[in-house]
Every structure is written in structure tokens, then in C-alpha cells.
SEDO-218249 format. One record per residue: residue in one letter; z, y, x of N, C-alpha, C, O in turn. Coordinates in steps of 0.001 Angstrom, whole numbers, padded with zeros to 6 digits, always signed. Atoms other than C-alpha are relative to their C-alpha. Layout:
<pts>
AZYXZYXZYXZYX ...
</pts>
This chain:
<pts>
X-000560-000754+001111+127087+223291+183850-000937-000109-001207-002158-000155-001058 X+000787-000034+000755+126001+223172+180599-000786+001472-000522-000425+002636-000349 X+000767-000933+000606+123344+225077+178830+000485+001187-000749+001140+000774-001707 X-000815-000649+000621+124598+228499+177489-000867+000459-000771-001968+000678-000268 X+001173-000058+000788+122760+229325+174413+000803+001600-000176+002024+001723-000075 X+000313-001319+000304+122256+233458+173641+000022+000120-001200+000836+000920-001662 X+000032+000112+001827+121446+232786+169785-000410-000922-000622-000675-002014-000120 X-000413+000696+001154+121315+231491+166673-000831-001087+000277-000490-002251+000489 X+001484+000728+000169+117708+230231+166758-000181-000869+001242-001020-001769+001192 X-000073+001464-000979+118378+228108+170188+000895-000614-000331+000629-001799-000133 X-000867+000909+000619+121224+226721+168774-000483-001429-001082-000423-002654-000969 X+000930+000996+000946+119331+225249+165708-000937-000197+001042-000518-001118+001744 X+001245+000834-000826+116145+224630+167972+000700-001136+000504+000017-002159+000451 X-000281+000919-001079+118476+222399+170111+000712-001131-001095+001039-002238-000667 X-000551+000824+000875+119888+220705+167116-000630-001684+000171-000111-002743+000524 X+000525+001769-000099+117613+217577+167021-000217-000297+001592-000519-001446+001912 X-000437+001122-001350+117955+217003+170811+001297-000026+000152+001565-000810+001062 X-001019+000528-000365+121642+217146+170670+000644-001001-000723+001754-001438-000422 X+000139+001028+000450+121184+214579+168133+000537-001280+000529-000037-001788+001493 X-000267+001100-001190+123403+211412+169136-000198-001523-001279+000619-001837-002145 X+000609+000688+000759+121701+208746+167302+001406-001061-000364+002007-001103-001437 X-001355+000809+000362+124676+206274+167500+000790+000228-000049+001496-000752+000186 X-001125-000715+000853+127427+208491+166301-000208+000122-001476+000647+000560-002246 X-000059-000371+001303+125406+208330+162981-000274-001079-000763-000778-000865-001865 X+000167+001017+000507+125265+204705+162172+000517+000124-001619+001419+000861-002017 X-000713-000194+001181+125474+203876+158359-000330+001347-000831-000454+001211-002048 X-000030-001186+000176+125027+207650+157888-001294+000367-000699-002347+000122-000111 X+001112-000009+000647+122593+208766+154968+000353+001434-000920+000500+001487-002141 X-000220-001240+000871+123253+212593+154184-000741+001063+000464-001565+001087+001378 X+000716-001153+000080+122294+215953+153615+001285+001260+000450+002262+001585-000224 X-001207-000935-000346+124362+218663+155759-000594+001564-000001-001475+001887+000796 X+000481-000957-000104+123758+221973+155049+000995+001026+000739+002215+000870+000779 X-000312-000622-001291+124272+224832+157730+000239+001315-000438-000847+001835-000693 X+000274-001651+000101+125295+228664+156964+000533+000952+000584+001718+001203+000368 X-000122-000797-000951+125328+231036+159225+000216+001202-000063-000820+001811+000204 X+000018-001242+000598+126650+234370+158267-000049+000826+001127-000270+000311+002223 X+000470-000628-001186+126405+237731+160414-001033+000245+000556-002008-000455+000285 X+001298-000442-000111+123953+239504+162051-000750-001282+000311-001821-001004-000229 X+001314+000514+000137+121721+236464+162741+000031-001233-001122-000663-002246-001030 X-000259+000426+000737+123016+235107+159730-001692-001515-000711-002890-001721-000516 X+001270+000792+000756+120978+232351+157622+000257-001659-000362+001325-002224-000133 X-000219+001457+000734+120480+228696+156027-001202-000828+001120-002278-000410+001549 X+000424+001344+000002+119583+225176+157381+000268-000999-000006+001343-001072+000590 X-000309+001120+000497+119811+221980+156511-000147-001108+000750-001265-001186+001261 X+000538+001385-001092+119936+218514+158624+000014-001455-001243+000819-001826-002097 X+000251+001344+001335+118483+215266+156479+000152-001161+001286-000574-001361+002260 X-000469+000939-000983+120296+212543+158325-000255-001476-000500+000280-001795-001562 X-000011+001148+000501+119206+208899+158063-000730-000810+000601-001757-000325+001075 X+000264+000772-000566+118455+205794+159439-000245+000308+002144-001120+000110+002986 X+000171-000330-001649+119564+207045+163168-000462+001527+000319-000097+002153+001314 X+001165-001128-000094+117335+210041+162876+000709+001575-000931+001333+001580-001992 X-000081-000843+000442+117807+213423+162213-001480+001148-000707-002566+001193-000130 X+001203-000926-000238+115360+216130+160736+000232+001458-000941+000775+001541-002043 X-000657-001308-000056+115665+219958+160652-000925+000950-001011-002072+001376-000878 X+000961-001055+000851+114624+222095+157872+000771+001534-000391+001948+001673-000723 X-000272-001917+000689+114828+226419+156911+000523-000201-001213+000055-001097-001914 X-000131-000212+001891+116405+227124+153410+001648-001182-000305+002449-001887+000309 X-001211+000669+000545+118993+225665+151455-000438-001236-000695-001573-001390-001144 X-000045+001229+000829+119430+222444+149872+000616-000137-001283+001678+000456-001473 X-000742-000331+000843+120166+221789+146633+000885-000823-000418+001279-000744-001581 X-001279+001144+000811+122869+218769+146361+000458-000510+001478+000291-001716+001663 X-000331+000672-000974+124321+218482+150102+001086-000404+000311+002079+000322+000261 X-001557+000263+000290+127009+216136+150644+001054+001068+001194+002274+000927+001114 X-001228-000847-000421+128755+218994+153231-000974+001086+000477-002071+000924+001012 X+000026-001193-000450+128473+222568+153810+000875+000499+001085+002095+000373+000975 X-000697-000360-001063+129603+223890+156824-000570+001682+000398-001721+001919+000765 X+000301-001516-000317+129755+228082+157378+000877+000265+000524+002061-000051+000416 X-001019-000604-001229+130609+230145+160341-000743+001209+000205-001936+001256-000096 X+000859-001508-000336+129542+233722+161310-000526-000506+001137+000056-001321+001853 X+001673+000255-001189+126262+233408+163835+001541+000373+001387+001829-000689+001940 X+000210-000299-000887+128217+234940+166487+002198-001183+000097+002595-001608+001182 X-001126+001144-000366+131963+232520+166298-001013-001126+000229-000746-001706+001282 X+001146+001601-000205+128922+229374+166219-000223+000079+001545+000070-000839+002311 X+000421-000255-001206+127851+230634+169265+001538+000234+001331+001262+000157+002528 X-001158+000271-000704+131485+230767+171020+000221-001227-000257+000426-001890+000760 X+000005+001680+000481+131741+227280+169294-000883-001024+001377-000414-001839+002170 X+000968+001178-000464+128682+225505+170968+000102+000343+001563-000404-000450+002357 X+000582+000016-001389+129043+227352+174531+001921-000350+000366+002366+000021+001452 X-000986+000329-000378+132525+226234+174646+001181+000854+000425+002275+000546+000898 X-001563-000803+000490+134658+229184+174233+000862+000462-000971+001272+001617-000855 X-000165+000068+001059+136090+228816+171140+000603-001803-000313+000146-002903-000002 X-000869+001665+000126+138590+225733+170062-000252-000134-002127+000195+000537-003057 X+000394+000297+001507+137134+224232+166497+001051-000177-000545+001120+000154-001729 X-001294+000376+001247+140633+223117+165343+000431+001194-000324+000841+001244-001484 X-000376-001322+000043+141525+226985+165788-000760+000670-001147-000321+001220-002157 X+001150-000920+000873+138249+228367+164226+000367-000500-001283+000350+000464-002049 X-000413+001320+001146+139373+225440+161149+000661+001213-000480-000020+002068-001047 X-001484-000226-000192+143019+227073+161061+000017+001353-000239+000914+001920-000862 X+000421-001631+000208+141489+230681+161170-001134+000459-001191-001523+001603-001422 X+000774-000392+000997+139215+230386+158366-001363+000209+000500-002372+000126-000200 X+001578-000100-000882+136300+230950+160902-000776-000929-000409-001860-000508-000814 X+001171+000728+000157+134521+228037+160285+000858-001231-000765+001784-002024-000595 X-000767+000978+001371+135059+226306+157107-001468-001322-001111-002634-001118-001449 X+000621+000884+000594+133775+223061+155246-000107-000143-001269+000879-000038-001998 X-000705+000502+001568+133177+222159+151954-001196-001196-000620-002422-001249-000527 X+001032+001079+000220+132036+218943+150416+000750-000912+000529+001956-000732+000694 X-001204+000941-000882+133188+215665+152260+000407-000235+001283-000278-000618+002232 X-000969-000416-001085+135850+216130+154583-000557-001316+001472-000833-001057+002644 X+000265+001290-000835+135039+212487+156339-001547+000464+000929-001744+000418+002143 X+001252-000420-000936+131418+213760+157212+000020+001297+000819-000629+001642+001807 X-000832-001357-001374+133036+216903+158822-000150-000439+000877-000944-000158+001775 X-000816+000959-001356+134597+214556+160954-001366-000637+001026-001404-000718+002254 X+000772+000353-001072+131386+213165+162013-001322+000847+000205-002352+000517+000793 X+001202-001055-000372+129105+215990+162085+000006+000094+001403-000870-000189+002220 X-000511+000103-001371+131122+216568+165044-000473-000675+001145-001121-000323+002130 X+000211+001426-000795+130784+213722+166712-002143-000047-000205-003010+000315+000590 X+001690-000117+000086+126895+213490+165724-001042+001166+000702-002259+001350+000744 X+000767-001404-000501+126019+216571+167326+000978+000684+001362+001026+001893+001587 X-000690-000505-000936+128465+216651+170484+001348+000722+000238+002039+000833+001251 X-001089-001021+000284+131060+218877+169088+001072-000373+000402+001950+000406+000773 X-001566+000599-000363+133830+216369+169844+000078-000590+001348+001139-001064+001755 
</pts>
């Protein structure tokens, strides 16, 4: 079974090992992360050449934003919670380019 994460801060910790290096071929952006709700907060993933790397704070020109309240993220990643739903419900919404949505996903397991 997989890993069931408790909060916010193992979620991000686990970010750069669920890192899937060849889902991000080509891939040279800046995704920023916001997390509203009690363990609410900002971070950012600088994606490029294969590699990911994880920083606190906001960014200031990222090609996609992606925000979800701390505690739907966390039904998200332990797999009770359907992303096309959360989409559809306003729960967890994108903004910026739609195409790197698509492979955030995919870059980080989601799909």
C-alpha cells in the first residue's frame, strides 16, 4: 500500500522523490504551489533539464499556479479524492498554462 501522508509538510518533503524525471522531458518551468487552509502556504518547483528543485515563498513570473486547500491536497495525494472532480468543484484550480497542468500530473504521479 502506498504511503499515507498526515500533512502538508510531508507532502512537499516528498515532492522531489516523487519526481519522475522522464515525464518531464523538454520541460523548462516554474510551477508555483498554494496551499490554502489551516496548513495553508507557498512553494514553488524550478523544473529543468530532468531535475526538479524545491523552494519556500512565491515566485514571481511562474508559468502555472496551481491552488487547493491543505486539507482537499491531502485527500488528493492519498488517493481519496478524484482530481477531475476537485477540477469541476472549484477545489483545485489552475491558472497559467493549461498544457503544463496536464503534465504536472504526470511529473509528479498524479496520473
Amino acid at each position: 500500500m502506498a504511503r499515507k501522508f498526515e500533512n502538508i509538510q510531508d507532502v512537499v518533503a516528498s515532492m522531489p522523490k516523487s519526481f519522475r524525471p522522464d515525464k518531464a522531458e523538454g520541460v523548462d518551468a516554474v510551477i508555483q504551489i498554494h496551499y490554502t487552509g489551516d496548513e495553508g502556504g507557498n512553494w514553488w518547483l524550478d523544473i529543468k533539464n530532468q531535475t526538479v528543485a524545491l523552494h519556500e515563498g512565491t515566485h514571481e513570473s511562474p508559468e502555472l499556479t496551481m491552488t487547493c486547500a491543505s486539507e482537499d491536497w491531502l485527500k488528493l495525494v492519498n488517493r481519496e479524492a478524484n482530481p477531475m472532480a476537485m477540477i469541476m468543484q472549484r477545489k483545485l484550480q489552475f491558472s497559467g498554462s493549461m498544457p503544463m497542468a496536464m503534465k504536472f500530473a504526470g511529473m509528479f504521479g498524479l496520473a
